[in-house]
Backbone and ligand atoms as CSV (ligand in chain L), in Angstrom:
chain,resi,resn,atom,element,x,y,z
A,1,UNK,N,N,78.603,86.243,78.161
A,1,UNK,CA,C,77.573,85.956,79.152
A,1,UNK,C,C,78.188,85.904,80.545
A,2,UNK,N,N,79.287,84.439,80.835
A,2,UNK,CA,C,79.200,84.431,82.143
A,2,UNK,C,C,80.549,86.193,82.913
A,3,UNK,N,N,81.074,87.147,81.473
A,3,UNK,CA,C,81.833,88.021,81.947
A,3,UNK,C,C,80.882,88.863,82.251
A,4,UNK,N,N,79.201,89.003,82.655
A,4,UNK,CA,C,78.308,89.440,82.967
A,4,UNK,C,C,78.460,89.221,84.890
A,5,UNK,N,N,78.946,87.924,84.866
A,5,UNK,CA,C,78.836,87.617,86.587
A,5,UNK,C,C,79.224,88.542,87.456
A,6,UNK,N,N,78.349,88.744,88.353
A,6,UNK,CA,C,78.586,89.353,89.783
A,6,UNK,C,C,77.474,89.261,90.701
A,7,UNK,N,N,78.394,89.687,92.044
A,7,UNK,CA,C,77.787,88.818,93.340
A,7,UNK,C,C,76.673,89.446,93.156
A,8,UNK,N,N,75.338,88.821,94.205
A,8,UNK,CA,C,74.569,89.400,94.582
A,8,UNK,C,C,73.905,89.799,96.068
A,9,UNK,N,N,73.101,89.820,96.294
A,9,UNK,CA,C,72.958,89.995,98.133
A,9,UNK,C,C,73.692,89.584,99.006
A,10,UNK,N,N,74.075,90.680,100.118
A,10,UNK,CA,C,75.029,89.581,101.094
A,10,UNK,C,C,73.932,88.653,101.702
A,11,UNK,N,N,74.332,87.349,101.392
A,11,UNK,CA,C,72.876,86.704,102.420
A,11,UNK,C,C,73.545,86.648,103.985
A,12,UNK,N,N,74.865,86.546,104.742
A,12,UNK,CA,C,74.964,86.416,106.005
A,12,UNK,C,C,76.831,86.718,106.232
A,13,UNK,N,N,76.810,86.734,107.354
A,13,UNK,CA,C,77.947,86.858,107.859
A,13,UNK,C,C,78.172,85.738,108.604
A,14,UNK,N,N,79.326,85.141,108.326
A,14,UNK,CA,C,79.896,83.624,109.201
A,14,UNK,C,C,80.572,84.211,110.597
A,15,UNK,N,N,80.080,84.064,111.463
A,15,UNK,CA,C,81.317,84.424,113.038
A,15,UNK,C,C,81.488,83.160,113.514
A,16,UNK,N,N,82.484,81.753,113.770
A,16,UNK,CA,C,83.433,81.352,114.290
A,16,UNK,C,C,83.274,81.349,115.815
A,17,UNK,N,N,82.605,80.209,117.172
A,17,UNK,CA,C,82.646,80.591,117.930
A,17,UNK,C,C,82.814,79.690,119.036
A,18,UNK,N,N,83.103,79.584,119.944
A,18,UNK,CA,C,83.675,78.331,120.621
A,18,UNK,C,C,82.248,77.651,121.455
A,19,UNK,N,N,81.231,78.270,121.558
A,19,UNK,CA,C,79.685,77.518,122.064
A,19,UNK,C,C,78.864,78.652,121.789
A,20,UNK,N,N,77.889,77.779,121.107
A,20,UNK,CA,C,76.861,77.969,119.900
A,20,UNK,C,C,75.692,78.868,121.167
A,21,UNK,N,N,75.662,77.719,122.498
A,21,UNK,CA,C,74.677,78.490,123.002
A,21,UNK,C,C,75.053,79.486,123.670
A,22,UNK,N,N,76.286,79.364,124.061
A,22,UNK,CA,C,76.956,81.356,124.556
A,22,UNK,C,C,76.841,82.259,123.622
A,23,UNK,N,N,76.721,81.766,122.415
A,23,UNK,CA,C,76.554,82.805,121.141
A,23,UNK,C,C,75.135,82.938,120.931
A,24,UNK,N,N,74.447,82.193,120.878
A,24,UNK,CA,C,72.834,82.603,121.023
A,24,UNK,C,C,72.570,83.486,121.903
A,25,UNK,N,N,72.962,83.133,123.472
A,25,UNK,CA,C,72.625,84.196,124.662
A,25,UNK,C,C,72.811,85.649,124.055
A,26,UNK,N,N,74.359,85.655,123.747
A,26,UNK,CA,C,74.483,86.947,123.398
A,26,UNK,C,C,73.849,88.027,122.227
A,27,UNK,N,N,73.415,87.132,121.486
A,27,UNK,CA,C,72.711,88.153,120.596
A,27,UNK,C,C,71.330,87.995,121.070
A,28,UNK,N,N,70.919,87.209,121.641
A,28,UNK,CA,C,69.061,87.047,122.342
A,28,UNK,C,C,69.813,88.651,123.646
A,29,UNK,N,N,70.448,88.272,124.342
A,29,UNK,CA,C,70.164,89.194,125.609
A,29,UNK,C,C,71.041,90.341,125.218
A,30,UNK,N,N,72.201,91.013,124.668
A,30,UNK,CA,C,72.707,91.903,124.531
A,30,UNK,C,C,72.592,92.683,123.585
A,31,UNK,N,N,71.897,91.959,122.583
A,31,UNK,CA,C,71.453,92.756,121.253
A,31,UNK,C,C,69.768,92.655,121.216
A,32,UNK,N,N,69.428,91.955,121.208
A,32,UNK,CA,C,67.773,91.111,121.517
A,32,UNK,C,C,67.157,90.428,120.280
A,33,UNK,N,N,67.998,89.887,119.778
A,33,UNK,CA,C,67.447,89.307,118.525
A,33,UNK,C,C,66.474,88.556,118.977
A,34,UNK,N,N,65.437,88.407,118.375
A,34,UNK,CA,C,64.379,87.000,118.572
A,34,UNK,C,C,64.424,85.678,117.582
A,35,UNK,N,N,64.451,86.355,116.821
A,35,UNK,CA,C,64.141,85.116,115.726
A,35,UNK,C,C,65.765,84.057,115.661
A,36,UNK,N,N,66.003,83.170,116.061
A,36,UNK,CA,C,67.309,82.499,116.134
A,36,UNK,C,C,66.890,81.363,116.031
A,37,UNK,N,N,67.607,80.548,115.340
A,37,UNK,CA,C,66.965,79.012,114.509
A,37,UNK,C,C,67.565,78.074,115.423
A,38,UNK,N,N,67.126,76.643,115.841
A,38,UNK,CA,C,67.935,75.669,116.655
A,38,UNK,C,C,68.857,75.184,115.597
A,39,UNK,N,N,70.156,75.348,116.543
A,39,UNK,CA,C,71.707,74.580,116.298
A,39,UNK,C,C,71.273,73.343,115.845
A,40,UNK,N,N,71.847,73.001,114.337
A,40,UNK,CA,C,71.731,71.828,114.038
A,40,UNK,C,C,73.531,71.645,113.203
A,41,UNK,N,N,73.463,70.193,113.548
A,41,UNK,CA,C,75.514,69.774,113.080
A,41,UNK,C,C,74.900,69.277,111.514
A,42,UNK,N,N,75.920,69.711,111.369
A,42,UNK,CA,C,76.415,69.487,109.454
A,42,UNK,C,C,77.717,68.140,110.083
A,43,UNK,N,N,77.757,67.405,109.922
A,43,UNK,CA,C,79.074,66.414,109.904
A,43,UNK,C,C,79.941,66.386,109.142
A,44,UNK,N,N,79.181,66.302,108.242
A,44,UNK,CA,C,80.542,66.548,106.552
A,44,UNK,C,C,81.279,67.783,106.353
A,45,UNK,N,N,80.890,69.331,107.335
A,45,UNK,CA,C,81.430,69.967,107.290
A,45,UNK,C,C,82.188,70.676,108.460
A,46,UNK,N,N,81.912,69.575,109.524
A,46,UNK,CA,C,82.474,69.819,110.766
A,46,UNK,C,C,81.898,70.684,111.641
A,47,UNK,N,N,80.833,71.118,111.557
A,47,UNK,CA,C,80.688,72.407,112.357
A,47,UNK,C,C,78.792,71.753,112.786
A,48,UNK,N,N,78.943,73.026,113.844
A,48,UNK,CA,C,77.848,73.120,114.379
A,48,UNK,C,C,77.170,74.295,114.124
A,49,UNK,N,N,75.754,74.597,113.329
A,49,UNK,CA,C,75.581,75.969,112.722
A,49,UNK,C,C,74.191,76.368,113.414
A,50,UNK,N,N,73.885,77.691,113.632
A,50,UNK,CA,C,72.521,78.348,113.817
A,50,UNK,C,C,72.553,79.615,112.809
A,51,UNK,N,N,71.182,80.156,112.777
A,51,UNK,CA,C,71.079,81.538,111.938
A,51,UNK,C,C,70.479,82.175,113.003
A,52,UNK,N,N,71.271,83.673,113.079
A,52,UNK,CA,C,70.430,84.096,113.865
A,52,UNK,C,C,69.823,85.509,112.734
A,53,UNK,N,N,68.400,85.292,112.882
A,53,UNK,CA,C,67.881,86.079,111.582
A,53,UNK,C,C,67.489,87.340,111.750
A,54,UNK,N,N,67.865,88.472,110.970
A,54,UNK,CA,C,67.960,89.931,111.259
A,54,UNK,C,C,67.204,90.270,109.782
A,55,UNK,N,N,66.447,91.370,110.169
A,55,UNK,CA,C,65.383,91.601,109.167
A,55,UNK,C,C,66.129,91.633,107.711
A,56,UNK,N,N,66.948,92.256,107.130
A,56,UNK,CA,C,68.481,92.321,105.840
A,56,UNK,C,C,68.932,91.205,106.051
A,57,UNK,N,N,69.316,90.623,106.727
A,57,UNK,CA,C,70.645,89.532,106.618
A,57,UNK,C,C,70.694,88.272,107.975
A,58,UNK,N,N,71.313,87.703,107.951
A,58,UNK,CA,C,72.252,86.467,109.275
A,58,UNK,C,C,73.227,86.732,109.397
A,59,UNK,N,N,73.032,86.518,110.731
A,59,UNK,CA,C,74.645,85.961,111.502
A,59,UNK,C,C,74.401,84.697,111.199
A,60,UNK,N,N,75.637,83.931,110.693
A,60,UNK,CA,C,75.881,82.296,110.892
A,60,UNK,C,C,76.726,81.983,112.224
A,61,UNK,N,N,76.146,81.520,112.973
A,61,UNK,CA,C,77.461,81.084,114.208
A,61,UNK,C,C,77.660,79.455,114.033
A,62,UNK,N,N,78.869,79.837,114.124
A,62,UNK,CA,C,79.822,78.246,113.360
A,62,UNK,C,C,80.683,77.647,114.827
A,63,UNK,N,N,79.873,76.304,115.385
A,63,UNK,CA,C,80.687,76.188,116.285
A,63,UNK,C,C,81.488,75.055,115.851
A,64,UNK,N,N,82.674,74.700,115.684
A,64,UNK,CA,C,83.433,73.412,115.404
A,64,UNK,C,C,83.029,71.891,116.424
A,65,UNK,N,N,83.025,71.148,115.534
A,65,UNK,CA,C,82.039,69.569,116.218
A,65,UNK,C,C,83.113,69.096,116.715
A,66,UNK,N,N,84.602,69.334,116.114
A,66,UNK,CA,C,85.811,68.039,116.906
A,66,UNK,C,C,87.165,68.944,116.491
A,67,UNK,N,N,88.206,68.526,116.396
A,67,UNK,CA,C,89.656,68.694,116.186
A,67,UNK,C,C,89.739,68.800,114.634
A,68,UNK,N,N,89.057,67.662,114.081
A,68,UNK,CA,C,89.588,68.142,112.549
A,68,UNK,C,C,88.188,69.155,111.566
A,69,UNK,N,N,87.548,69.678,111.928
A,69,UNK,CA,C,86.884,70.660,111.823
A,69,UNK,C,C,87.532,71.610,111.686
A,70,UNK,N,N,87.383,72.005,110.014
A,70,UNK,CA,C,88.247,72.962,109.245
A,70,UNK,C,C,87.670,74.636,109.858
A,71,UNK,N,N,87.104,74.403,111.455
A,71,UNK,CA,C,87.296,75.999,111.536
A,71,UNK,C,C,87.702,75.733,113.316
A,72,UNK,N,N,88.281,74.581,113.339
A,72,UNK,CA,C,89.223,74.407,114.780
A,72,UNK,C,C,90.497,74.968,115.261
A,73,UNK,N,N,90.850,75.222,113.551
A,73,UNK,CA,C,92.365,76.134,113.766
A,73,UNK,C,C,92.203,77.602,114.226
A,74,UNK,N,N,90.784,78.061,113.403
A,74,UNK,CA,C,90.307,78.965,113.936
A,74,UNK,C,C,90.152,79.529,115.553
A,75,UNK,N,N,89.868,78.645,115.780
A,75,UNK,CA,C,89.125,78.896,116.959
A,75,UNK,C,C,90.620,78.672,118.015
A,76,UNK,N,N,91.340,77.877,117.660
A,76,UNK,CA,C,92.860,77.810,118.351
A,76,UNK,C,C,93.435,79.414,118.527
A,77,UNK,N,N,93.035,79.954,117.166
A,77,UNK,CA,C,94.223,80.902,117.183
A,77,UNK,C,C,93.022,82.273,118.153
A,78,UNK,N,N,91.859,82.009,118.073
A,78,UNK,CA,C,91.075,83.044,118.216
A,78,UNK,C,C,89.655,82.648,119.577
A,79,UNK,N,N,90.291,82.285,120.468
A,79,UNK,CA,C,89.918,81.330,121.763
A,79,UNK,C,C,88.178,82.292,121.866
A,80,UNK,N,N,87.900,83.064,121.524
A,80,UNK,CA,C,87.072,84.291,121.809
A,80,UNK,C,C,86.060,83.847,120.843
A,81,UNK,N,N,86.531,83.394,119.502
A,81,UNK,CA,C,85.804,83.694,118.433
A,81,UNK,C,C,85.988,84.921,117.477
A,82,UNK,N,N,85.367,84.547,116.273
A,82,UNK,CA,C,85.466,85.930,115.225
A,82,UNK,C,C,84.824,85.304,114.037
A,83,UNK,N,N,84.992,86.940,113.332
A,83,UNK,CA,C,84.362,86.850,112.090
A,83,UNK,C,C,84.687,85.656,111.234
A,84,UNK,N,N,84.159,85.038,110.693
A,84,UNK,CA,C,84.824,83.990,110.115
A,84,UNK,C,C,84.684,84.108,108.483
A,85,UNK,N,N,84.031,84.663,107.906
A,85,UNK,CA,C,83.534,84.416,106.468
A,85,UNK,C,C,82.470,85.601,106.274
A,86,UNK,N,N,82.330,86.198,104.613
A,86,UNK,CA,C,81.081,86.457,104.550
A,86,UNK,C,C,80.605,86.112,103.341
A,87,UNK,N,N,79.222,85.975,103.262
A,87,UNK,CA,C,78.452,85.205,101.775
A,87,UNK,C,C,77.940,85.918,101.136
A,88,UNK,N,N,78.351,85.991,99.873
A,88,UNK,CA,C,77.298,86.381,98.904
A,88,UNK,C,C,76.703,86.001,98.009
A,89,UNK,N,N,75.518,85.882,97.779
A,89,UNK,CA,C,74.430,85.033,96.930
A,89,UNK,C,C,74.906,84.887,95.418
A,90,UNK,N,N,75.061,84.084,94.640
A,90,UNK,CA,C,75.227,83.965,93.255
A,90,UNK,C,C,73.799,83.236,92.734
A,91,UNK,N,N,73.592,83.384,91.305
A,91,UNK,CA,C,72.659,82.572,90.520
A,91,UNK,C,C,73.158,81.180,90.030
A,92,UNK,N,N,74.105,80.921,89.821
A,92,UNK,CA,C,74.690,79.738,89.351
A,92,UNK,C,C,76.139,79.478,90.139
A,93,UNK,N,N,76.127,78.791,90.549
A,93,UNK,CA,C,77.375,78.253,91.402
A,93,UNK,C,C,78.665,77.863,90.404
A,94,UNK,N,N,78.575,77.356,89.353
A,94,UNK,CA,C,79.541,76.213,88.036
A,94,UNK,C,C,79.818,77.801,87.368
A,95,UNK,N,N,78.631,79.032,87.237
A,95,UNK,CA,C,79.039,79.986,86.533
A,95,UNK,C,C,80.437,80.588,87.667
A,96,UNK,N,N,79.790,80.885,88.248
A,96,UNK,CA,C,80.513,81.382,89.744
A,96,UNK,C,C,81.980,81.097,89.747
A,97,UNK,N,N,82.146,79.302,89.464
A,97,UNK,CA,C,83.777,79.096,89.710
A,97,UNK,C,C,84.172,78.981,89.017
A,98,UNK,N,N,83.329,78.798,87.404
A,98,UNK,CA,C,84.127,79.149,86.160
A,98,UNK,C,C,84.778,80.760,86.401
A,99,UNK,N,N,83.991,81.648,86.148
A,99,UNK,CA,C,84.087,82.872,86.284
A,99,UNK,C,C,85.179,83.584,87.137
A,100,UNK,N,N,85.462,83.255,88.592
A,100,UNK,CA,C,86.233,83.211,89.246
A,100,UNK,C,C,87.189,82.797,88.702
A,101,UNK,N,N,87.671,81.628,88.503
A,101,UNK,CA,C,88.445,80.698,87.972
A,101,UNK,C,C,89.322,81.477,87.186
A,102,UNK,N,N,88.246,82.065,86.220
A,102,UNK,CA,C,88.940,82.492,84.779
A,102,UNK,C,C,89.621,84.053,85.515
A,103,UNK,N,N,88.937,84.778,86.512
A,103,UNK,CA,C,89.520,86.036,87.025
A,103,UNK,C,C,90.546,86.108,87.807
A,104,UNK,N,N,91.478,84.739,88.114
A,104,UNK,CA,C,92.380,84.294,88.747
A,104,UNK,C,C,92.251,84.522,90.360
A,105,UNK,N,N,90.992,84.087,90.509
A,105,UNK,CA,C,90.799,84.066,91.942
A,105,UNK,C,C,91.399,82.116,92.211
A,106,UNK,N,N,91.433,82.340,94.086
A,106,UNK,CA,C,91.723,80.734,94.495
A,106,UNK,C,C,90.196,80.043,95.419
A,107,UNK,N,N,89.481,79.306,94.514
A,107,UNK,CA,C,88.590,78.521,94.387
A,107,UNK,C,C,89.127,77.713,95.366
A,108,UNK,N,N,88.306,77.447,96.567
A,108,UNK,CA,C,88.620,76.626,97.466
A,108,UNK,C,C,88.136,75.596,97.138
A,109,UNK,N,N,88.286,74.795,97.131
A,109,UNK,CA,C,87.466,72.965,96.453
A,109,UNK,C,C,86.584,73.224,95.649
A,110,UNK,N,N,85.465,72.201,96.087
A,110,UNK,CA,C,84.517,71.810,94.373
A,110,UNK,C,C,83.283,72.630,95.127
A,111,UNK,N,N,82.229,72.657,94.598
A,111,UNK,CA,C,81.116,73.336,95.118
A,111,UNK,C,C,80.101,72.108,95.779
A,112,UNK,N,N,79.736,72.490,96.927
A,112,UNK,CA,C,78.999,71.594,98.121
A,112,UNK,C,C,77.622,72.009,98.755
A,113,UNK,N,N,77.272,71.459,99.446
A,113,UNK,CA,C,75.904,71.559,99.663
A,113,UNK,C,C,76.741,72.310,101.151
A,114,UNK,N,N,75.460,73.924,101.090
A,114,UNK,CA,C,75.852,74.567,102.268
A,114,UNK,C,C,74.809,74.206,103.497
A,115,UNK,N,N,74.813,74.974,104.331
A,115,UNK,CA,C,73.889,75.320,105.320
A,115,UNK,C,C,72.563,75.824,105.205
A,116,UNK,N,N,72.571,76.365,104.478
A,116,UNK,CA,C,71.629,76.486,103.822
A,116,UNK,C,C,70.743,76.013,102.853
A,117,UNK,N,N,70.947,74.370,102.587
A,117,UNK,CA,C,71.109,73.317,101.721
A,117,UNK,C,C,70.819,73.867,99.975
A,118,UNK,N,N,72.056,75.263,99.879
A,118,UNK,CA,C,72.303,75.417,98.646
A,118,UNK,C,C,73.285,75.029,98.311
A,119,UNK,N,N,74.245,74.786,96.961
A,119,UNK,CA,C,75.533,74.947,96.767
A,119,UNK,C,C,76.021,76.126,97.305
A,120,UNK,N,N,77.540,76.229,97.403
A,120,UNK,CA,C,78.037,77.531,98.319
A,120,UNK,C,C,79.662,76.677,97.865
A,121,UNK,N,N,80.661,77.535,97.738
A,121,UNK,CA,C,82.158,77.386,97.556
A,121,UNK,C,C,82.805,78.476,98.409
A,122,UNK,N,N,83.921,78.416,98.736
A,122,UNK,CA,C,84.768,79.253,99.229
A,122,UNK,C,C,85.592,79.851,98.350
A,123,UNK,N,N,85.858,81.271,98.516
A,123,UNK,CA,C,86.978,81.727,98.326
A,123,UNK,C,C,88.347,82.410,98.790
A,124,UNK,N,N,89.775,82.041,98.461
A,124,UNK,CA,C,91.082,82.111,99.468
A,124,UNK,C,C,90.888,83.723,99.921
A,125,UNK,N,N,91.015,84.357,101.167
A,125,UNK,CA,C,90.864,85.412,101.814
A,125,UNK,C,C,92.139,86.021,100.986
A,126,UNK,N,N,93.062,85.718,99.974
A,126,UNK,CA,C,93.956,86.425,99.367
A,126,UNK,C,C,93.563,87.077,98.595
A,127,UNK,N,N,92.417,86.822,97.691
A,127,UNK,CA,C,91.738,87.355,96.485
A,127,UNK,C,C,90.756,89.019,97.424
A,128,UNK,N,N,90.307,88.911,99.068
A,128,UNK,CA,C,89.761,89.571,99.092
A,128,UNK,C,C,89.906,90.484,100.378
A,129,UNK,N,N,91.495,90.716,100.321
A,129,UNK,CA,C,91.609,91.421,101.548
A,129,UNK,C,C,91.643,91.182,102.885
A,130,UNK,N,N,92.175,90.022,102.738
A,130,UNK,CA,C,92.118,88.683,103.877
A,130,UNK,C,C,91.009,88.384,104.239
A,131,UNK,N,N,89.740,88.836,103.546
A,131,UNK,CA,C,88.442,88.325,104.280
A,131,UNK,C,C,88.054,86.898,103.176
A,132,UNK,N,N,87.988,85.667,103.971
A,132,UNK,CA,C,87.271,84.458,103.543
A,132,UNK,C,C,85.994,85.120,102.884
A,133,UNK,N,N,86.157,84.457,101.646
A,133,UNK,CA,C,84.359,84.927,100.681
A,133,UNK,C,C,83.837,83.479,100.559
A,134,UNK,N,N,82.169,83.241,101.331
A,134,UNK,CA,C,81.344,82.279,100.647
A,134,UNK,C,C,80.994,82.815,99.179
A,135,UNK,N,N,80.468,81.969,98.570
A,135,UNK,CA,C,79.376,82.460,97.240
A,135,UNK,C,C,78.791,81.037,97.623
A,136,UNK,N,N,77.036,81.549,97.639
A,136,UNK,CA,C,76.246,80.623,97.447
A,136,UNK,C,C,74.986,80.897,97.064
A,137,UNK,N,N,74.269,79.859,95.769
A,137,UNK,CA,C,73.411,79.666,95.320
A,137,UNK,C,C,72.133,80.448,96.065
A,138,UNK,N,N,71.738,81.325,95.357
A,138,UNK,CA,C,70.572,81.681,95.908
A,138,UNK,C,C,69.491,80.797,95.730
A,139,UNK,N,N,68.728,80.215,97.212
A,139,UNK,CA,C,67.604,79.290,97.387
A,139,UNK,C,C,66.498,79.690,96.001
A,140,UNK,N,N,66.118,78.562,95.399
A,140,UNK,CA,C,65.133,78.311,94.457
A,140,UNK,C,C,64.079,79.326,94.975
A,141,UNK,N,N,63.307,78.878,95.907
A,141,UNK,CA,C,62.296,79.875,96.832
A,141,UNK,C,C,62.348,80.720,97.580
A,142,UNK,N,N,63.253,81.249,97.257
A,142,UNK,CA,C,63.531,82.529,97.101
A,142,UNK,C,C,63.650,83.054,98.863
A,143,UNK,N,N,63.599,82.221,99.604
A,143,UNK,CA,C,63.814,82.290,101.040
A,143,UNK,C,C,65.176,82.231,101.272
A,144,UNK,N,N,65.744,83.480,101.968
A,144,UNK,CA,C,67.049,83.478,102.554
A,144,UNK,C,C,67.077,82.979,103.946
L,1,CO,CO,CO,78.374,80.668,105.655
């Protein structure tokens, strides 16, 4: 069964950015997105998040809340901002890091409530070409 697992939709792309509302401007005025959700802080995960919503998919813009905000190093090394992560939807999260687990991927911690107030885990950018992988729970209602 769970050697059946694999990802499903990309639901978004994470970009990493040093102010949330310089990053709004830019995709409202240089690209023209409209639909862009108000910045709301996650605390437990350090960051400051918006979606900006594109008919297929999101941008996540991730602004770091303080110093120990696990995407501050980020932003040290990358003063500009960048890609930071990308997600892809799973059905079961426990299948997900079993599964992983067992494929000798590196499971970043336990599975947590995302931004999306689904479960969502990380995976080590070693397993995927140096790119950071979310996997997260696709929403019950089916709203990305
Ligand atoms: Co994300």
């Amino acid at each position: 069964m769970t050697q059946d697992f694999k990802i499903g939709p990309l639901n978004h792309v994470g970009v990493a950015v040093p102010n949330i509302q310089e990053a709004m401007d830019t995709y409202r005025t240089l690209y023209g997105a409209t639909d862009i959700t108000e910045p709301f802080d996650m605390p437990a995960q350090g960051v400051k998040v918006c979606f900006v919503n594109l008919p297929n998919s999101q941008i996540e813009l991730i602004e770091p809340l303080n110093e120990d905000s696990p995407i501050h190093n980020f932003i040290q090394k990358n003063p500009r901002g960048g890609q930071h992560h990308v997600c892809f939807e799973v059905e079961d999260i426990n299948v997900a890091v079993a599964e992983m687990n067992a494929r000798g991927a590196t499971v970043l911690g336990e599975p947590r409530i995302g931004a999306h107030g689904t479960m969502i885990v990380f995976v080590h950018p070693k397993n995927s070409n140096g790119v950071l992988v979310e996997l997260m729970e696709t929403p019950k209602d089916g709203h990305h």
